[in-house]
C-alpha positions in Angstrom: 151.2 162.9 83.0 151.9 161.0 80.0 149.9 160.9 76.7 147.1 158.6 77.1 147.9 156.9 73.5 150.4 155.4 75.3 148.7 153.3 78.3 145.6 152.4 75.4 147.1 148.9 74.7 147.1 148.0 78.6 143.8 149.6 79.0 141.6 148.4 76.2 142.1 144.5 77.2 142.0 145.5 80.8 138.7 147.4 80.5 137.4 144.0 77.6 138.4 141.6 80.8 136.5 143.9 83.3 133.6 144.0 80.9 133.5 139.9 80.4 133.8 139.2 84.0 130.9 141.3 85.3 128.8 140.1 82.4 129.6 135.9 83.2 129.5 136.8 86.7 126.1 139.0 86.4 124.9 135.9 84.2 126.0 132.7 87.1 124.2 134.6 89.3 121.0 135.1 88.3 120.7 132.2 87.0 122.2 130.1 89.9 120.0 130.5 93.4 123.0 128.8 96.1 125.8 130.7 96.8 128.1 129.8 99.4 128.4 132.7 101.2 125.8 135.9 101.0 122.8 136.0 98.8 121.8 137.1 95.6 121.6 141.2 96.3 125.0 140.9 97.7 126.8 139.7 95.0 124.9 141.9 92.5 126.4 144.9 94.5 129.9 143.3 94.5 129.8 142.5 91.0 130.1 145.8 90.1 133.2 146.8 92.1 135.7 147.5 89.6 137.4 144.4 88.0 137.6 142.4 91.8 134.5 142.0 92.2 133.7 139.2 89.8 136.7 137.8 91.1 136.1 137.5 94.5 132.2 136.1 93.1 134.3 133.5 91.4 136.4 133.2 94.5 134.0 133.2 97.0 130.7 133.1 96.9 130.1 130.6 93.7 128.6 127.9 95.1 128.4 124.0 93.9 126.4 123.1 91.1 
């Protein structure tokens, strides 16, 4: 296994993105009440699978303003 000074640069801005995501998705939802598909305790739970969960919120389940 290689020194993990070496994968930092890939994995700070990965684990910043990750971070930003959940938070905007954590925010859209609570404040919006319509999702397309699912409700509001779904996509909590979904938001916080790693990284493609916000995603697939994003994705999926946002639904028209």
């Amino acid at each position: 296994m290689g020194d993990l000074k070496e994968y930092l640069p890939i994995l700070i801005p990965l684990g910043i993105v990750s971070v930003g995501l959940l938070i905007a998705s954590l925010a859209h939802i609570f404040t919006h009440k319509k999702y397309r598909v699912g409700n509001r305790a779904l996509w909590v739970i979904v938001s916080f699978i790693n990284f493609i969960g916000p995603v697939l919120y994003f994705a999926i389940g946002k639904g028209d303003e």
